[in-house]
N, C-alpha and C positions, 0 to 999 in steps of 0.2 A: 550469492545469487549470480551464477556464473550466464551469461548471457554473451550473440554477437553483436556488439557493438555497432555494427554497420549494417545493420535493419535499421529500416524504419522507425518513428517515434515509436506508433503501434506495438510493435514487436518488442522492444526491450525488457528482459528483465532483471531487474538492478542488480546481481551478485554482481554480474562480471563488470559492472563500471568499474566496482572496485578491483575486481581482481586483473583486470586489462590494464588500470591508469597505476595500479599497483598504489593505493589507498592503503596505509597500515591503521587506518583511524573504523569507527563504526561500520559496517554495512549493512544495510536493513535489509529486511525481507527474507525469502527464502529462493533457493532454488533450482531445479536439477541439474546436474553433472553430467557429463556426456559419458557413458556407461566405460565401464574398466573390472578390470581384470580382479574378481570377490577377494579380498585381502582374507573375510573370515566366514563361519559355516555361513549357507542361507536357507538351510530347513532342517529339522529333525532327521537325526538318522533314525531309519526305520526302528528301531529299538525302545526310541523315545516316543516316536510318534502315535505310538501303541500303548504307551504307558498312560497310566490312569490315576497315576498317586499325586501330580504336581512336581515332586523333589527332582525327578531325571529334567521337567522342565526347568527348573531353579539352576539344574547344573548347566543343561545350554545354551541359557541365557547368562551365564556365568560366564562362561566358554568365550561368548562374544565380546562381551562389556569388559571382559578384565583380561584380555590377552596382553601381552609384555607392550608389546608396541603403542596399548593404549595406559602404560603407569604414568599417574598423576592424574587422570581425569577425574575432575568431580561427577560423577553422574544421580543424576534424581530418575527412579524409574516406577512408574505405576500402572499396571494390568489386571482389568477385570474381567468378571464373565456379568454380561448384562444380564443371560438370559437364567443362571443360575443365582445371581448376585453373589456373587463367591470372588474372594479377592487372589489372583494367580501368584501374581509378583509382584515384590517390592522391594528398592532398596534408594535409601536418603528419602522417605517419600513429606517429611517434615522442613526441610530444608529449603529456602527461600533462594531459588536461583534466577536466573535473567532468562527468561523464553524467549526473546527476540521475537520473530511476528508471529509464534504462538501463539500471545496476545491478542491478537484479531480475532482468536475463537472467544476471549471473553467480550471483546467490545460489542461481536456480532450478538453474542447470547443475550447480553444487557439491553442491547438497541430494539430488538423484537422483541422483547419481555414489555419493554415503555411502548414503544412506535408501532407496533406489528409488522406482518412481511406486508401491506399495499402501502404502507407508509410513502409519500412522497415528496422532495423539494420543489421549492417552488419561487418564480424567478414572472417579475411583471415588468413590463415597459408601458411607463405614464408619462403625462404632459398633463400642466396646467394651460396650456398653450389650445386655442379653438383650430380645426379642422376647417380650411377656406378654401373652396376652388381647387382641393387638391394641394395647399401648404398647409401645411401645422406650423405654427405660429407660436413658438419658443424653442424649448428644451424637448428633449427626450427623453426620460431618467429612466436606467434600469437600476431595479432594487432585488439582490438573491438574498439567499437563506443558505448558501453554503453548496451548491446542485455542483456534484465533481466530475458531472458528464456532458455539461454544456460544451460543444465543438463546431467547426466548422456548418456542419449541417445544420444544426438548431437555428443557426445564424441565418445561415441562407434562406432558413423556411419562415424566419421572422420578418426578414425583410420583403421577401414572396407575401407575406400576409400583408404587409402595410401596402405593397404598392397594389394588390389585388382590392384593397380598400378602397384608392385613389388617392393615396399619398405620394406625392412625387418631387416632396420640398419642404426639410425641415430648413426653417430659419436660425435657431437657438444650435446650441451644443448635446453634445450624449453625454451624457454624465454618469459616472459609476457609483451607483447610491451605498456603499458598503458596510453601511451604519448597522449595529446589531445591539441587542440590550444587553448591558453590562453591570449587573447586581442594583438591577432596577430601574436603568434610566439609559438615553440610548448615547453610545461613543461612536466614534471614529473609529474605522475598519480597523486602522493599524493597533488599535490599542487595547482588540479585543480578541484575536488572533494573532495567527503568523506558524512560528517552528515550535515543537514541543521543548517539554522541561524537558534538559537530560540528551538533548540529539548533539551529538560530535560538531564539536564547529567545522572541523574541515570537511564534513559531508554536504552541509550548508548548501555549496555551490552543484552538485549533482539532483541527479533527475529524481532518483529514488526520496530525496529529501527538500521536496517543493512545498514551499510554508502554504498555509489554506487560508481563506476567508472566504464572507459572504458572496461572493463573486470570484467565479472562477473560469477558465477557460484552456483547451486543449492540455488538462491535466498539470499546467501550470509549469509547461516543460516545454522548450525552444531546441530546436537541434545546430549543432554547431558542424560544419565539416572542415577537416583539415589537411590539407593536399601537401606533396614533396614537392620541394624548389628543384631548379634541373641540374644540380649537380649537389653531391657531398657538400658542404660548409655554407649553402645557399641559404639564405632565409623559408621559410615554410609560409606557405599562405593557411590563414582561418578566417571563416566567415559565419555568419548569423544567415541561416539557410530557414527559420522562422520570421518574417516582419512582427511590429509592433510592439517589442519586447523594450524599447528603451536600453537597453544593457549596451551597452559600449566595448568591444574587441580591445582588450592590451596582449597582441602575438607576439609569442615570444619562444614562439618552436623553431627549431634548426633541422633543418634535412643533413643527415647522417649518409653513410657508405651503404650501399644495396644490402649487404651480407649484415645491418646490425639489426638488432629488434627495434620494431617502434614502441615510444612512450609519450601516449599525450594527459597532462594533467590540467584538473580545471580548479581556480580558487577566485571565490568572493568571498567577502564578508558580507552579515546582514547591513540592509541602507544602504550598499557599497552597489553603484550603476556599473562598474568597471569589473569585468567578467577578464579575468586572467587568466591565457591558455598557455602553458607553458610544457616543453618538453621536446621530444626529436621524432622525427619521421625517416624511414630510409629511401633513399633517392630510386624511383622506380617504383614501390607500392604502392599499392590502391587509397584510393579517401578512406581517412577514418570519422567516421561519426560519433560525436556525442551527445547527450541528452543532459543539459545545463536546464537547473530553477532558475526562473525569472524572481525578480527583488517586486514586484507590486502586481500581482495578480487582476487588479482590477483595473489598472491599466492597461493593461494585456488583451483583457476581455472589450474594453471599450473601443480601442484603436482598431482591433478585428472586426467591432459590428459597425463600429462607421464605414469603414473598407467595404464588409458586405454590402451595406444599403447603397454606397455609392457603385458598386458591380450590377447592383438591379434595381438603378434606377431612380433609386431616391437620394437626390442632391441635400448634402448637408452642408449648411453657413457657417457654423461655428467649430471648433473644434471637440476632440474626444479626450475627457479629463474626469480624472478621480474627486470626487465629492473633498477630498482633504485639503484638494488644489484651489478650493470657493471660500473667498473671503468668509468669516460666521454671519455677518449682516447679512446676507444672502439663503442661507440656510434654511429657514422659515417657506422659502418658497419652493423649496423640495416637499413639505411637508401638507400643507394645505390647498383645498382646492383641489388636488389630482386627479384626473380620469385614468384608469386600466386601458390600455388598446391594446394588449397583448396578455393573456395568465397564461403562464407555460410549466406545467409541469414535467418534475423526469421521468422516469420508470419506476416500477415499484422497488422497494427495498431489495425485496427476493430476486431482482435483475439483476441491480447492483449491487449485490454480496455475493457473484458469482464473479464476476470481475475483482473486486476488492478481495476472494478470498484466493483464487484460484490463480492469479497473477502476484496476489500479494500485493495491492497496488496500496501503499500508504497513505495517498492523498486522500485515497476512498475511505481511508479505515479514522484520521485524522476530520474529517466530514461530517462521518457518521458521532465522532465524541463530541463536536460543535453543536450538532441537532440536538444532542440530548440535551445539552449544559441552556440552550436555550428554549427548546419545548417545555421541559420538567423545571428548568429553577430562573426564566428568562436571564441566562448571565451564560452567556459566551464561553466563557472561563471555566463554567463549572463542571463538565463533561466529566471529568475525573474522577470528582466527586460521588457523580449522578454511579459511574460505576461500584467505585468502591463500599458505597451506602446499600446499592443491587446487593451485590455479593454477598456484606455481612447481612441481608435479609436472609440470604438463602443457607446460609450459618460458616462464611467464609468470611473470616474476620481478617484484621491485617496482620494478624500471625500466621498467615496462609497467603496475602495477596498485601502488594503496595503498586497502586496504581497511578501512576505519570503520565503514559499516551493513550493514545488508540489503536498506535499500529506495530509495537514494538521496537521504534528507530529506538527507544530510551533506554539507559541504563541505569534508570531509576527505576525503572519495573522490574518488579520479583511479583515469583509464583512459586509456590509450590507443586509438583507433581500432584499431587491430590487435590489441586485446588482447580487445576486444567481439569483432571479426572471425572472430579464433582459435577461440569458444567457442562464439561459432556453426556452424561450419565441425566442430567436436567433434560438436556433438548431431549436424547434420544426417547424420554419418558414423555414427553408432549408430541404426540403424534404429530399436529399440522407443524409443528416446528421442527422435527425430524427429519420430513420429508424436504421441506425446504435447504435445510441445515446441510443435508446429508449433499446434496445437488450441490450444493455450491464449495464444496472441500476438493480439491485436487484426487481424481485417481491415479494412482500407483500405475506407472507403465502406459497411461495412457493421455492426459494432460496436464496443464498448471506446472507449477512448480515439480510435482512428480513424474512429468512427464517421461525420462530420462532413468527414474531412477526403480529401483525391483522388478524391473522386467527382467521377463523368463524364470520367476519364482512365484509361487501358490500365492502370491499376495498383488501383482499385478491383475489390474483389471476389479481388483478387489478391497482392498484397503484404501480408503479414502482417510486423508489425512490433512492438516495443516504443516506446511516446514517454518523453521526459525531457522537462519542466517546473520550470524555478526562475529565481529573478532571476537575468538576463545569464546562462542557459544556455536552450538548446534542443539535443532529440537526437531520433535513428530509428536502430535497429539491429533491420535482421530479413531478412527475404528476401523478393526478387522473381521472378518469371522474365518472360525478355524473349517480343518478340512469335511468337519461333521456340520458345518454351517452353524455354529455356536455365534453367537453375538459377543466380539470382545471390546473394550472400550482399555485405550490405551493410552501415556504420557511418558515420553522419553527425553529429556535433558540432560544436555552436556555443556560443564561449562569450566573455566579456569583451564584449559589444557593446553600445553606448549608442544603437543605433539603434532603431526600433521592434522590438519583438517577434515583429509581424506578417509581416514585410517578412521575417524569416529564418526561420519557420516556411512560408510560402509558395516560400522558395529551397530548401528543404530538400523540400519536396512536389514541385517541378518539377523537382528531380532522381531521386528513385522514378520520376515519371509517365516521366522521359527514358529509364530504364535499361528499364521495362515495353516501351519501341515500341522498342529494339534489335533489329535482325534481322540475323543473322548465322548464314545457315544452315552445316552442314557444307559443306565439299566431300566431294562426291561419292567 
């Protein structure tokens, strides 16, 4: 997921943490490459694109996927024709390999099958405490359901609402109510969420890998900047350019000679407050930015919205603390008695799975397997499950899929090409889920994670796809149509490869651009 690091939170997208801090461990997500010079074909020679047997297509997709520079790769490869139902290409299409955030096209399918696209999170702020002359007389409690678009603004408009109320003085504390049901009965945030099965420990501490729970805030990702000291061998200054995150700076970067490359690395462990930046900057270049997970999300969330209330107005007494932080004697008075003075929901579904599909944003994709596991079996936990049970309904058993996350950080996730194939081939035959589905996939050449990539080939502007990104994998699963306008529905994985990375993201691009210049009209 190659990304500039020194954008804004907004703007990142996770490849390049790893590929900047020079990460040899997982990287999630997907995403485009800054265009370069085609290693292999990217369309039909006119010769093929005229033929009408399939075989000459076999061979040029052959051509790509098995040039010398790519020996060793495992590849899974699966192409149909929607509109003939006719199978084009295939080769491993049984073979259980690791999709990376190709994955998100099963979590998304799964999620609107149970939730539909108006599906929404939903996030209240209560007090047992009475309304007096303008104080609220106690607590505050906010209680979520997992909402992974709660931000600065939501915050300001809540607080806008209490003092538009007449609210201009809580007494009590904010409290982060995080508690979610956990195989029947209700836990503590931390014991029902966090990081998925299977995510790299040393991703942990990066942006692309910020654990979720029922409370969340700014994507659950803090930015760090880190400046050159004034000379070679000088110590380097970092700073926490986010408030509220609790996390603790251990610097431990050195400014280097003008002429060497910078390298900044970031490591926590999970529980671990103490955020270790480490690595070299050279004397005279610019700040680098990075985008560090916070260790308690709902701490994060809370310390933010007492800030806001106190920005417009309304003086808070007590402090801002996680529900885990309250003696249990106390507990009971979270739960009874409550009044609502805020219900806030998010966007619909079909908002946020443009975001989550088309950035590839994990925490969205990690969200949406929390909603399930607790809508369909009240257990926090169960999201997995709630998947894997979908699937073999739809006759994808776990000889075809074994399901771990939601977003594909896991390397416990297998797919098979035919199993991505299948699901796609589901939405595209349910109209209103098509339409939706289709919107929220990256196009080729023009946004998301493809922004970058098949332009100036029959398949930009066209091909709407899903990318997977992680060490020794690369994937595309989505749809193309060829140059007769044929409806194709496609699965391309690459995994195990010790070759460059470039060289099989490129094979994989000149296979879209090959299937886009297919001409194969009816007969007549």
């Amino acid at each position: 997921m190659p990304d500039d690091l020194a954008r804004p939170l907004r703007q990142p997208s996770r490849a390049a943490v790893a590929c900047a801090m020079l990460v040899a461990a997982t990287v999630a997500g997907c995403a485009a490459r800054a265009p370069s010079t085609p290693r292999f074909p990217g369309s039909l020679p006119p010769s093929v694109a005229g033929d009408r047997t399939g075989a000459r297509l076999s061979d040029s997709l052959d051509e790509a996927l098995l040039a010398p520079a790519l020996r060793g790769v495992l590849w899974g490869v699966e192409v149909r024709s929607l509109d003939r139902d006719e199978q084009l290409y295939s080769r491993n299409p049984h073979v259980l390999m690791m999709p990376a955030s190709a994955m998100k096209i099963v979590t998304l399918a799964v999620a609107v099958h149970h939730l539909g696209w108006d599906d929404r999170f939903e996030t209240r702020l209560l007090s047992r405490g009475r309304v007096d002359d303008g104080v609220l007389h106690g607590d505050l409690v906010i209680r979520g359901s997992g909402d992974p678009t709660l931000d600065d603004e939501v915050l300001r408009s809540w607080a806008r609402e209490l003092r538009a109320r007449g609210v201009h003085r809580i007494t009590g504390r904010i409290i982060g109510d995080d508690r979610l049901m956990l195989g029947g009965g209700e836990t503590h945030g931390a014991a029902a969420v966090g990081f998925g099965a299977g995510w790299s420990w040393d991703d942990l501490a990066l942006g692309f890998a910020a654990p979720v729970g029922p409370l969340q805030y700014r994507e659950n990702v803090i930015e760090i900047r880190v400046e050159p000291g004034g000379a070679a061998g000088s110590p380097a200054s970092a700073s926490i350019q986010t408030p509220g995150s609790a996390l603790r700076l251990d610097n431990q970067v050195s400014t280097t000679a003008r002429d060497e490359p910078s390298l900044v690395l970031l490591r926590r462990a999970p529980g671990d407050q103490t955020l270790v930046v480490a690595g070299h900057i050279a004397a005279g270049a610019d700040a680098i930015l990075r985008a560090a997970s916070v260790d308690n999300p709902t701490r994060f969330l809370v310390h933010a919205l007492r800030a806001a209330l106190e920005q417009h107005g309304v003086a808070v007494g007590g402090p801002a603390v996680d529900i885990d932080e309250i003696p249990a004697g106390e507990l009971t008075s979270t739960n009874h008695g409550v009044q609502t003075l805020i219900h806030h929901q998010s966007a619909p579904l079909s908002t946020i799975a443009v975001t989550m599909m088309k950035r590839s944003q994990n925490m969205f994709a990690e969200s949406m397997l929390l909603r399930l596991g607790v809508v369909l079996r009240s257990d926090a936990r169960a999201g997995s499950s709630v998947v894997a049970e979908t699937l073999a309904e739809w006759g994808i058993g776990r000889n075809r899929a074994i399901v771990a996350d939601g977003s594909g950080l896991s390397r416990y996730n297998y797919l098979t090409v035919t199993a991505l194939a299948d699901v796609l081939t589901r939405v595209h035959e349910r109209q209103g889920d098509h339409t939706y589905f289709s919107a929220a996939l990256p196009v080729a050449g023009r946004d998301g994670t493809l922004e970058n990539r098949l332009t100036g080939t029959a398949a930009e502007g066209n091909a709407r796809a899903k990318t997977g990104s992680m060490s020794q994998v690369r994937s595309l699963a989505g749809l193309v149509r060829t140059a007769d306008g044929e409806q194709l529905v496609f699965a391309v994985i690459a995994n195990n490869f010790g070759v460059d990375a470039a060289d099989v993201t490129d094979a994989i691009d000149a296979t879209i651009a090959t299937l886009a210049t297919l001409s194969r009209p009816l007969a007549p």
